[in-house]
C-alpha positions as CSV (number, residue, x, y, z in Angstrom):
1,X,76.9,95.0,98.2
2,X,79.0,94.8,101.8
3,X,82.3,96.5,101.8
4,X,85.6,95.1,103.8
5,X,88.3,96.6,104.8
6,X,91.8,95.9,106.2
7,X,93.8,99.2,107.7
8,X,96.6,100.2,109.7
9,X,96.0,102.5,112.2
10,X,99.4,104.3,113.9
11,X,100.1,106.1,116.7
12,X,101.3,110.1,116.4
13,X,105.1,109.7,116.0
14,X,104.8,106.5,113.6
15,X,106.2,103.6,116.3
16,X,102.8,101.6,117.3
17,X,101.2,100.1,113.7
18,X,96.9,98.3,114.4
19,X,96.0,96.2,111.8
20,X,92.3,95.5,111.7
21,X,89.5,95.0,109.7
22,X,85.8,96.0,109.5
23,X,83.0,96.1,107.2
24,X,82.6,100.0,108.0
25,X,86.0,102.0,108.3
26,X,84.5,105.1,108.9
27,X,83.0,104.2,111.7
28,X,86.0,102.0,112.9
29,X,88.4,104.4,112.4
30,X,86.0,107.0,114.6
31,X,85.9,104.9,117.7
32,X,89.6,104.7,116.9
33,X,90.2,108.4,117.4
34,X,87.3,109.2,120.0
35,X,89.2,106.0,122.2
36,X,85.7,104.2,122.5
37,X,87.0,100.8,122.6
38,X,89.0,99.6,125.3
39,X,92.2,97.8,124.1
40,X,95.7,98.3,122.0
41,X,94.3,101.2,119.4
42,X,93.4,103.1,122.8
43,X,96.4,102.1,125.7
44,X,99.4,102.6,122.5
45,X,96.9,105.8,121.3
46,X,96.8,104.8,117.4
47,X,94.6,107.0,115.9
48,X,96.3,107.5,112.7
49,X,94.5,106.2,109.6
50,X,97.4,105.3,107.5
51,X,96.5,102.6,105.3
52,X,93.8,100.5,103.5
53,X,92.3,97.8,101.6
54,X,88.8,97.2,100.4
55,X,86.7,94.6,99.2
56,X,83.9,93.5,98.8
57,X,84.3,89.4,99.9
58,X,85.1,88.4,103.5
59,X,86.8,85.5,103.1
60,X,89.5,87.7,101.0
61,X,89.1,90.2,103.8
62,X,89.7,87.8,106.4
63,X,92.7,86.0,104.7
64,X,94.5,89.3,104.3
65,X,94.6,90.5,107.6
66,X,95.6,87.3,108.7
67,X,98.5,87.3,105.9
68,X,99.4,90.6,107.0
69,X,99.5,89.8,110.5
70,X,102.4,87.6,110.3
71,X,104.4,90.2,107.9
72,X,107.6,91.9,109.5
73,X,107.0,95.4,110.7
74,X,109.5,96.4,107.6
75,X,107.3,94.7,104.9
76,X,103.9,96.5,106.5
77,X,106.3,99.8,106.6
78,X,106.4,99.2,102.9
79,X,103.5,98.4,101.9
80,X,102.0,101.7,103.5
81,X,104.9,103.8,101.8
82,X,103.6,102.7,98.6
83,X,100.1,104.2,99.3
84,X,101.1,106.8,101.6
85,X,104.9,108.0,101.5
86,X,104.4,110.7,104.1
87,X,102.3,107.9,106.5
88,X,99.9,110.8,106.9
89,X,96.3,110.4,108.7
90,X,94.4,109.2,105.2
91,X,90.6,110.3,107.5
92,X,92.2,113.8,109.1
93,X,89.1,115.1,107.0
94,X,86.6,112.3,107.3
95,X,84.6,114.2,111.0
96,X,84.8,116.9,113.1
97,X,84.4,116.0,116.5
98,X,85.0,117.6,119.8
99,X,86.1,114.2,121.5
100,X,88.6,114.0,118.6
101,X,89.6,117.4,117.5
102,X,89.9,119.1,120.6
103,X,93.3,121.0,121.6
């Protein structure tokens, strides 16, 4: 059975939110953090894992991000609250990896 997932990804001092979606998060939210995809996540440096959705249908997949993609930045502040109150990094512990973890 295929997985889906929307997430937000943030930048360090919480003021850039990604929202994305992918069918493997782990992997996502490593090119995230590593910067292996050229684009927003990498320019505004979001490599906070700070929220997420599974599952398992695309269409539902799909339709959320959309929905959440025309939410006000408040509403998506909330919603991650609810999950996450301290908007920690919810894949701190998910790889070690130089290209990520140094310094």
């Amino acid at each position: 059975m295929r997985e889906y997932v929307v997430y937000f990804m943030e930048n360090p001092v919480n003021t850039v939110l990604y929202r994305g979606m992918t069918n493997n998060l782990e992997r996502r939210v490593w090119e995230h953090k590593a910067k292996k995809i050229d684009g927003f996540t990498k320019k505004y440096n979001c490599v906070k894992l700070v929220y997420y959705e599974q599952t398992d249908n695309v269409s539902v997949a799909i339709s959320r991000e959309k929905q959440l993609k025309n939410w006000k930045r408040k509403w998506k502040n909330n919603l991650i609250k609810e999950k996450n109150p301290s908007w920690k990094d919810l894949a701190i512990d998910w790889f070690w990896d130089p290209e990520i973890n140094s310094g």
